[in-house]
C-alpha positions in Angstrom: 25.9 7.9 -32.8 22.0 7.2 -31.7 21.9 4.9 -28.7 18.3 3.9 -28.1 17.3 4.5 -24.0 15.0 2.3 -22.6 12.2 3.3 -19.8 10.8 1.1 -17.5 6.9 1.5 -17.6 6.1 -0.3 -14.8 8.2 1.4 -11.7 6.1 4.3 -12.3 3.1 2.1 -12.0 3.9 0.0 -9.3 4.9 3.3 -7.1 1.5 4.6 -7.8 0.0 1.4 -6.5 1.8 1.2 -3.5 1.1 4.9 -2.7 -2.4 3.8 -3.2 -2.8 1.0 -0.9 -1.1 3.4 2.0 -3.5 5.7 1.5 -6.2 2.9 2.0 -4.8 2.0 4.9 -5.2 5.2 6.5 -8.2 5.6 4.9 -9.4 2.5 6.7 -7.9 3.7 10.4 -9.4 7.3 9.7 -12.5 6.3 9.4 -12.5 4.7 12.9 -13.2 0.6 12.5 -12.8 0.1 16.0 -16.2 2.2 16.7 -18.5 -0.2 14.9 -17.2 -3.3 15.4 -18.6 -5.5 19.0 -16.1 -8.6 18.5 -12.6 -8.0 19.7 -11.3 -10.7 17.5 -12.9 -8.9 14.8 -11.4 -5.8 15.2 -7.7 -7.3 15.9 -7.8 -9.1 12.6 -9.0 -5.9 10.9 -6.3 -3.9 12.2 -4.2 -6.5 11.5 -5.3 -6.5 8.1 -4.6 -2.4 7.4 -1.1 -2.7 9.0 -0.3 -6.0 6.2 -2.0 -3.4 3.3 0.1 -0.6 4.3 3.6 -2.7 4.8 2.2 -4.4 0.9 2.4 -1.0 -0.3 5.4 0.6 1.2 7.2 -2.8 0.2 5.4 -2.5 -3.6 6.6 1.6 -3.5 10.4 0.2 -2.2 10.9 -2.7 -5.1 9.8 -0.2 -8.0 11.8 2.4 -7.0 14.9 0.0 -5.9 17.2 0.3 -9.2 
């Protein structure tokens, strides 16, 4: 007897999305933002802002691969 097997598209696709936003993130610290920047505020909220990008990803990479 044929059973018919189904494959969900999208966990592959949202793992590769989630890997990519990590690697913004350290893209973003590598490249130093705290060197070019002259308001404390604005640096905080810019660091801020990579640490919620890379916990969105890992979180993203962690749902599509939960099964």
């Amino acid at each position: 007897m044929e059973t018919l097997s189904f494959s969900d598209r999208l966990e592959s696709l949202g793992t590769v999305v989630g890997v990519l936003l990590v690697l913004f993130a350290l893209g973003f610290l590598a490249g130093q933002p705290w060197g070019t920047e002259s308001s404390t505020l604005a640096l905080l909220l810019k660091l801020v802002g990579v640490g919620l990008l890379a916990a969105l990803g890992a979180f993203l990479v962690r749902v599509s691969r939960a099964g």
